[in-house]
C-alpha positions in Angstrom: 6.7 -22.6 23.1 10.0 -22.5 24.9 11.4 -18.5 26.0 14.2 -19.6 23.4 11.6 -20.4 20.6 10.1 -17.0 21.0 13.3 -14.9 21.2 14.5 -16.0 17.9 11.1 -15.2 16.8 11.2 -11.9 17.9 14.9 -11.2 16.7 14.2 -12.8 13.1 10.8 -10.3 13.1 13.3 -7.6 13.6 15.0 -8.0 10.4 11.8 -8.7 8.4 10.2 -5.5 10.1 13.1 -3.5 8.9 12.8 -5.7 4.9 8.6 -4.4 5.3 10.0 -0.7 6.1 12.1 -0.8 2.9 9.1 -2.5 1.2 6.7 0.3 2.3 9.1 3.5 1.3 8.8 1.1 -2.4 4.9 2.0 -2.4 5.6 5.2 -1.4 7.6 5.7 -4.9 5.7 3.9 -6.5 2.4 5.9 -5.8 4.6 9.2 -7.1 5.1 7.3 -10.4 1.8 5.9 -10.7 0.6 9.0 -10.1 2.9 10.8 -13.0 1.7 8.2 -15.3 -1.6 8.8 -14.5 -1.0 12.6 -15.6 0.2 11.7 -18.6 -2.7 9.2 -19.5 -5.2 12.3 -18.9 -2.9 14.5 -21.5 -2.3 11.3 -23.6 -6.3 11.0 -23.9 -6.4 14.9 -24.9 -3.9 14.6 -27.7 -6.0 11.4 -28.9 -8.9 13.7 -29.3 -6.8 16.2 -31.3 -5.9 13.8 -33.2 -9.0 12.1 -34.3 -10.4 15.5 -35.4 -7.4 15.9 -38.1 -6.8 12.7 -39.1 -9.0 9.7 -37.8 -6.6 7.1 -38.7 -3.8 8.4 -37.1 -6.4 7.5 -34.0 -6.6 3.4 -34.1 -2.9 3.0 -32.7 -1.5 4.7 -30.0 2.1 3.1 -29.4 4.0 4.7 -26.7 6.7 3.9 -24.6 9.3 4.7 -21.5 10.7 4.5 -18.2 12.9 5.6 -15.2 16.4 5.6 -13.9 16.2 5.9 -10.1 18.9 5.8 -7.0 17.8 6.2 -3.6 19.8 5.9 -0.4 18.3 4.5 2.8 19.8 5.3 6.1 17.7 4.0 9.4 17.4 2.5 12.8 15.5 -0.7 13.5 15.4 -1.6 16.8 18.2 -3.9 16.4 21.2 -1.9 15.0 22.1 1.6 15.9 22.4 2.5 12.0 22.4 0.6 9.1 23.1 2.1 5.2 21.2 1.0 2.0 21.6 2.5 -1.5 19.1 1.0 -3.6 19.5 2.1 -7.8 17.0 1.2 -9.9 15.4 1.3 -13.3 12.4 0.6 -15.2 11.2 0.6 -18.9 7.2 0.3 -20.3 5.5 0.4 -23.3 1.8 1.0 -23.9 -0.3 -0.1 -26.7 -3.9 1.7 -27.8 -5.8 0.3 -30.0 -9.3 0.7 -32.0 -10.0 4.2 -30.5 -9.1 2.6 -26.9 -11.3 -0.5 -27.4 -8.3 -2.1 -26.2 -5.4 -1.4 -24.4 -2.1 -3.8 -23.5 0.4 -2.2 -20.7 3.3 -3.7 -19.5 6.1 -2.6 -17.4 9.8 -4.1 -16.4 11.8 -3.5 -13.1 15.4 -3.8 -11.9 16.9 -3.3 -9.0 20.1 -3.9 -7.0 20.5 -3.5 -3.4 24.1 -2.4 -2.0 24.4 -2.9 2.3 26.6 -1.2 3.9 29.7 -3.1 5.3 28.3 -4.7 8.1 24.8 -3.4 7.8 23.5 -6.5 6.2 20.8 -9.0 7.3 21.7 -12.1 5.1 23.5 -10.7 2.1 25.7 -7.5 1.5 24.4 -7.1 -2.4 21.7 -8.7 -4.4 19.9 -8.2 -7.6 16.4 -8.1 -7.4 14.6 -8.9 -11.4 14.3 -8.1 -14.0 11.1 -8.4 -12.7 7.2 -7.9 -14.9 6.1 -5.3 -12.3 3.0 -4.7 -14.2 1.4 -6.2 -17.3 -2.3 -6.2 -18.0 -4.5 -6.4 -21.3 -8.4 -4.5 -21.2 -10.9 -4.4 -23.4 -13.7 -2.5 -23.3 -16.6 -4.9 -24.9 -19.0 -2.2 -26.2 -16.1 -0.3 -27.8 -14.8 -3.4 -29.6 -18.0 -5.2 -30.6 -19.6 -1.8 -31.3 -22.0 -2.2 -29.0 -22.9 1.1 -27.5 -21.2 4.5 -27.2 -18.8 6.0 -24.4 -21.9 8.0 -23.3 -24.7 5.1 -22.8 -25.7 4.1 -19.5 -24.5 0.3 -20.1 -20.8 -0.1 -19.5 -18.5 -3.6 -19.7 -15.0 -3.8 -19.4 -12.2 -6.2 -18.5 -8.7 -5.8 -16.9 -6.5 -8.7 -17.3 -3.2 -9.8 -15.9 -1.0 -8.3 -13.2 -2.4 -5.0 -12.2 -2.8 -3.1 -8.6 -6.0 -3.7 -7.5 -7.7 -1.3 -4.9 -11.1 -1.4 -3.3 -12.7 1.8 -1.4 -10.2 4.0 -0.5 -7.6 1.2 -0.1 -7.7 0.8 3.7 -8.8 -3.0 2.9 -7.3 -3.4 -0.4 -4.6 -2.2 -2.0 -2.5 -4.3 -3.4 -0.7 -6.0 -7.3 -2.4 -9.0 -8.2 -2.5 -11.2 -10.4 -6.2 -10.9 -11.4 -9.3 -10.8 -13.5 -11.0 -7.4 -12.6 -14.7 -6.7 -14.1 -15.5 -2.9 -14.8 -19.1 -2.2 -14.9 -21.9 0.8 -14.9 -25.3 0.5 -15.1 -26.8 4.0 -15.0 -24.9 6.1 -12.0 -23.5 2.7 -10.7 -20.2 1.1 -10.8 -19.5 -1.9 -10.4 -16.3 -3.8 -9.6 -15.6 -7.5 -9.8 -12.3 -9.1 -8.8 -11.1 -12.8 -9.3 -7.2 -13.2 -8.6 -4.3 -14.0 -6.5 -0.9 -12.4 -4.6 2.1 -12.7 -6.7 4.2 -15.5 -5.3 7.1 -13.1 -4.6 5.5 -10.6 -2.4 5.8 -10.2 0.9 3.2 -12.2 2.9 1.3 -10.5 5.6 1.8 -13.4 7.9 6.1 -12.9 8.4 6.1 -16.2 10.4 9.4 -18.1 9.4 8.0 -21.1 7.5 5.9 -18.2 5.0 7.5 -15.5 5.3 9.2 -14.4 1.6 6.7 -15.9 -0.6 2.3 -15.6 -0.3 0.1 -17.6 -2.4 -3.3 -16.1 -1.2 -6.4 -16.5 -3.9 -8.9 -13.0 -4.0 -12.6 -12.6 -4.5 -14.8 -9.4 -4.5 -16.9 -6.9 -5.3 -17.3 -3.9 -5.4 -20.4 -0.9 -5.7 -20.5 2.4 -6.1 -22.9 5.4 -6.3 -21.5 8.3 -8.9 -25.5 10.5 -9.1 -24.3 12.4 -6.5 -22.3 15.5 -7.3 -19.8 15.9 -4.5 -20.3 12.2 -2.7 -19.2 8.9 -3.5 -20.3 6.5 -1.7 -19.1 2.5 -2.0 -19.9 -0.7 -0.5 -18.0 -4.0 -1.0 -17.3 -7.7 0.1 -13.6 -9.4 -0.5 -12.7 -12.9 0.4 -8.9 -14.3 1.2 -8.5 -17.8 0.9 -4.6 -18.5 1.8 -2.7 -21.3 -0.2 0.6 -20.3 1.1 3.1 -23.7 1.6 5.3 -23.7 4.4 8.7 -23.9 3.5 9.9 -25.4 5.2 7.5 -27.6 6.6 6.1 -27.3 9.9 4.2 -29.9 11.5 3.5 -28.6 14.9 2.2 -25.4 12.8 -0.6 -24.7 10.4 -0.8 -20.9 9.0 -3.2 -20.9 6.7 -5.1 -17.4 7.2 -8.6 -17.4 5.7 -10.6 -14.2 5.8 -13.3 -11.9 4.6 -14.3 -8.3 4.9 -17.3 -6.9 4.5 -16.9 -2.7 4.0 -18.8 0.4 3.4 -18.0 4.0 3.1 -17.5 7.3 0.5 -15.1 10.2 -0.2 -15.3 13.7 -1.8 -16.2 17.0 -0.7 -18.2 18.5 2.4 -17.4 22.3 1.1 -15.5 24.0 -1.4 -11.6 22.9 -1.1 -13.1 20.3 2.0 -12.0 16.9 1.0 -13.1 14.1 3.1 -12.4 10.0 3.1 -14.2 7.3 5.1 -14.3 3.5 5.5 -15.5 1.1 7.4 -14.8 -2.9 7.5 -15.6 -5.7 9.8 -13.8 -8.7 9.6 -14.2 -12.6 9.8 -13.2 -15.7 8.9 -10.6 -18.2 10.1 -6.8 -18.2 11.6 -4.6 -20.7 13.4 -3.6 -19.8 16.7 0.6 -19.9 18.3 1.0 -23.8 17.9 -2.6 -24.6 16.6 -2.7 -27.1 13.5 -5.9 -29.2 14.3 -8.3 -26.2 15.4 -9.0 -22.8 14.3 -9.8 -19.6 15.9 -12.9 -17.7 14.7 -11.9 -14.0 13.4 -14.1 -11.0 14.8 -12.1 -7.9 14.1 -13.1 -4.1 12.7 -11.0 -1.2 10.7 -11.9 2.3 10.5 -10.3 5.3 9.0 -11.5 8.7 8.2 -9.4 12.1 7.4 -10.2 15.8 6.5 -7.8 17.4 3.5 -8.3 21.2 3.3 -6.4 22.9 0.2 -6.3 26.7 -0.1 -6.4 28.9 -2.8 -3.4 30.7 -2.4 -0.1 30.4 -4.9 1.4 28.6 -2.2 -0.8 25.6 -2.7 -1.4 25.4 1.1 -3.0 22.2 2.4 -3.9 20.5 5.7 -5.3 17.2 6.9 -6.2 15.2 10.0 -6.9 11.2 9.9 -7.8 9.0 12.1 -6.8 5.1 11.8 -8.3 2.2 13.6 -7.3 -1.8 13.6 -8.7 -4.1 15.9 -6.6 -5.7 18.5 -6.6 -9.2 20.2 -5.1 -9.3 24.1 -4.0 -12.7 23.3 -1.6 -11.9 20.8 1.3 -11.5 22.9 3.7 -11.8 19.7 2.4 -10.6 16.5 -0.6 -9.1 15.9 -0.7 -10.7 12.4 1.5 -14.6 12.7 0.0 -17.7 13.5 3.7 -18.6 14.9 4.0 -16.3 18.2 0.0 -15.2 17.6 -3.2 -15.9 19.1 -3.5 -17.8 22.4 -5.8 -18.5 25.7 -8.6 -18.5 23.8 -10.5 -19.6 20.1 -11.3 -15.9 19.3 -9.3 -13.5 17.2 -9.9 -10.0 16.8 -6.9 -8.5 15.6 -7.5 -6.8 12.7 -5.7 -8.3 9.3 -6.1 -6.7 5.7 -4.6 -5.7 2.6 -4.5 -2.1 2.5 -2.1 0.5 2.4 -2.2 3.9 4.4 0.9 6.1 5.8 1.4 5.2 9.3 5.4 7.1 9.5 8.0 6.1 7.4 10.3 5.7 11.0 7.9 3.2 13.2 5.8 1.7 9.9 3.4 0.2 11.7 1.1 -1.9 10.2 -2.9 -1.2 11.1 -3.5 -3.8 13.6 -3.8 -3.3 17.4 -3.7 0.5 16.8 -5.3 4.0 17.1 -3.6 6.3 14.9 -3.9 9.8 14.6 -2.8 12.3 12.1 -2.2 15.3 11.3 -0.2 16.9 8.3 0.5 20.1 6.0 2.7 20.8 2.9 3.3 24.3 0.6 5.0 25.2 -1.9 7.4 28.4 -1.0 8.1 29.7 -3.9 6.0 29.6 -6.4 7.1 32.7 -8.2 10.7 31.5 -9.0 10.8 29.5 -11.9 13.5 27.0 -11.1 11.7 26.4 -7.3 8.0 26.5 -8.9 7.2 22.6 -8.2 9.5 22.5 -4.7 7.2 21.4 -2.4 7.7 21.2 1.8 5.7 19.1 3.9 5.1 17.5 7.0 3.3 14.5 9.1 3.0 14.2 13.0 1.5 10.9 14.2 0.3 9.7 17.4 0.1 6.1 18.3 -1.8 3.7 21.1 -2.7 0.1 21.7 -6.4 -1.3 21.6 -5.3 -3.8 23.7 -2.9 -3.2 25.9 -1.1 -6.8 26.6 -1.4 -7.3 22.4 1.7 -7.2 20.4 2.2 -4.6 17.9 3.7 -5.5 14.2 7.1 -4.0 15.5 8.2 -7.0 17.8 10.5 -4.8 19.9 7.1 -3.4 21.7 7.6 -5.7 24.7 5.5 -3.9 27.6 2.4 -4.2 28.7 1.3 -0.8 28.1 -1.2 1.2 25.7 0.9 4.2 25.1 3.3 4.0 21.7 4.7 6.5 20.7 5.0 9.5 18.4 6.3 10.5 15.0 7.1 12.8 12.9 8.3 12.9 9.6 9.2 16.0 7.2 9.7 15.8 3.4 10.9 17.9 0.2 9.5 16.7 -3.3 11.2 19.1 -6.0 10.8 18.6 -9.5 14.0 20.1 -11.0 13.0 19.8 -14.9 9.7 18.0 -16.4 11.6 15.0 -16.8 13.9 15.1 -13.2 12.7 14.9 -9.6 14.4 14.9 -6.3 12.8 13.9 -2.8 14.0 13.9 0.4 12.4 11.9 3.5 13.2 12.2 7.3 11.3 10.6 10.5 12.0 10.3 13.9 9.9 7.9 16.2 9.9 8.3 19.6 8.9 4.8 21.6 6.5 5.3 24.2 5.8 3.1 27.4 5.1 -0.1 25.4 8.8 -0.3 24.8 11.6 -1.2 27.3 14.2 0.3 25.2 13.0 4.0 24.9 15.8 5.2 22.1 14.7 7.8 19.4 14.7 6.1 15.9 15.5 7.7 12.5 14.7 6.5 9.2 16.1 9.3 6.2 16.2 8.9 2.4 16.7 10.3 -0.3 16.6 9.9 -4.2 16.7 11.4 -7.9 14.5 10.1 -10.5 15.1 10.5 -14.3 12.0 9.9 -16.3 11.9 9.2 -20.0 
């Protein structure tokens, strides 16, 4: 590959590094509302119960229905441009349907949004509309429930999820990720089991930011999943997951083949070691087959491994006190002088890859968002809530993550393409935050990072990444 070749690989990996920063702070709101909607599913299931003790048939439809109004502004650094502006609004609108005592269940959620660049802050285009897009939209059933085959408390369970749903296996190191899938909920006794038949939605971003697939991922997903619930304060899980990529190269490269075939093979557990103790741990080893920089008649063999584990301790104090440490792990491959995740600008030399590759999602700094490959990562973070006695400032919450970052291998690239020495050493982060919900149905949050290159970088500047936002929920 000629030295011109590569630079305008590395300067187009800029821009999309900056697109999968915006795309990550998306997760990171959309965990919040998943979360919230969680919440009210637990209080929803309470009220059902109510319900059904005064009068039954009130209880065989459960209609309900809402949605957000969002604006968030993005201000940043990426390597590239000293600062660039982003205001992204945004709304969405859902509507769940409950039927037959929760036999079965339809869910189904819309999302617009428009970005607005600031002048001159643009990559390819100042303003765009993104949707209205079906952001999630699944049918279940629960087979005993609907063929009145056993009750909620028998030891045989069978269930099906179908349609476009997030899909997460273990504690989402490997996995976590919307599909478009056919996911199997079993239990037999005090095991679950968890089987998954689907594939990427054709829109996402695909792991592999190479020019020709970059934009568009058409990767097909096979697993499953077990896990022990007899123990009290463990939960141990073991799983297998297959990738098969179908991704076309647009447009069409024929000194290039990118197809990224792999499978993982993981074990772990989370809960609690001691009162308030919360712990999380998993383990995968990867393999399968990749295309090397300029490969499309032989493949490389993939031998890579992930690891993370973290401590959360919470307090009882009405401060709501808590603290964690993590530790994240992602193979690297010396040979990857590029991208630690591309075929285009990825593995050479040799016909073995072991940069770790998955699915997952896990907070690596909002500033540097590196993606867990060729890493160690270590964390450590703590958040309160200062006054808890003052009504209005009751849910304000303050909170902070420091991270510290090195290569595996030294001479492998990192996912941030402006890491162009041959050095372990990274960087460090930290980022600070302020979630404050101002009334049940109105939240602000407020994000700020600073990551500070280390030797692997020529060009040693301090990088921000701030934003902020106010959510409207109804």
């Amino acid at each position: 590959m000629s030295q011109l070749s590569r630079c305008l690989i590395v300067s187009g990996t800029v821009s999309l590094l900056t697109a999968s920063v915006l795309a990550q702070q998306e997760r990171f709101n959309q965990r919040d509302i998943d979360r919230w909607i969680d919440t009210q599913n637990t209080q929803d299931s309470q009220l059902a119960t109510e319900r059904s003790e005064i009068a039954p048939l009130d209880t065989m439809f459960d209609w309900q229905w809402g949605g957000w109004l969002e604006y968030y502004v993005f201000t940043f650094q990426d390597g590239q441009q000293n600062q660039r502006l982003l205001q992204r609004p945004s709304m969405a609108l859902w509507t769940r349907l409950r039927a037959d005592d929760g036999a079965h269940e339809i869910f189904a959620r819309m999302r617009l949004t428009y970005e607005r660049f600031g002048i001159g802050d643009e990559f390819d285009r100042r303003t765009d509309w993104i949707g209205p897009n079906l952001d999630r939209g699944w049918y279940r059933i629960d087979v005993g429930r609907a063929f009145r085959l056993n009750e909620p408390s028998d030891p045989l369970q069978l269930a099906f999820r179908i349609g476009r749903q997030n899909v997460v296996f273990g504690t989402g190191y490997t996995l976590d990720l919307p599909l478009d899938a056919v996911t199997i909920e079993g239990r037999a006794w005090d095991f679950e089991i968890t089987g998954l038949v689907g594939k990427t939605i054709g829109s996402f971003p695909n792991i592999d930011r190479s020019e020709s697939v970059d934009g568009h991922s058409n990767r097909h997903m096979f697993g499953v999943q077990v896990a022990y619930a007899g123990f009290d304060r463990h939960r141990p899980f073991a799983y297998a997951l297959w990738n098969n990529d179908r991704t076309d190269e647009r447009p069409r490269d024929p000194l290039q083949n990118y197809a990224y075939d792999s499978r993982y093979f993981g074990i772990g557990a989370r809960g609690d070691l001691a009162h308030n103790l919360n712990y999380w741990f998993e383990a995968t080893y990867e393999n399968g087959e990749s295309y090397g920089d300029g490969d499309f008649f032989r493949r490389d063999g993939i031998s890579a491994w992930g690891l993370d584990v973290g401590l959360e301790k919470l307090y009882d104090h009405p401060t709501r006190p808590r603290v964690l440490v993590e530790y994240m792990f992602g193979s690297g491959d010396g040979d990857r002088r590029l991208s630690p995740t591309n075929a285009a600008g990825g593995n050479v030399g040799d016909r073995d890859d072991s940069s770790f590759v998955a699915f997952g999602f896990r907070d690596t700094g909002i500033a540097s968002n590196f993606l867990n490959s060729n890493l160690h990562i270590w964390k450590a973070g703590a958040s309160f809530a200062p006054l808890p006695d003052a009504p209005r400032f009751r849910d304000l919450e303050l909170g902070t993550n420091w991270f510290l970052y090195h290569k595996h291998q030294s001479s492998g690239a990192l996912s941030d393409p402006s890491a162009d020495m041959y050095s372990g050493y990274a960087g460090w982060e930290m980022d600070y935050f302020v979630n404050w919900r101002l009334a049940s149905d109105v939240s602000w949050t407020l994000r700020w990072g600073a990551f500070f290159p280390g030797d692997a970088y020529s060009d040693r500047g301090t990088r921000h990444f701030l934003f902020t936002g106010l959510t409207w929920s109804f």
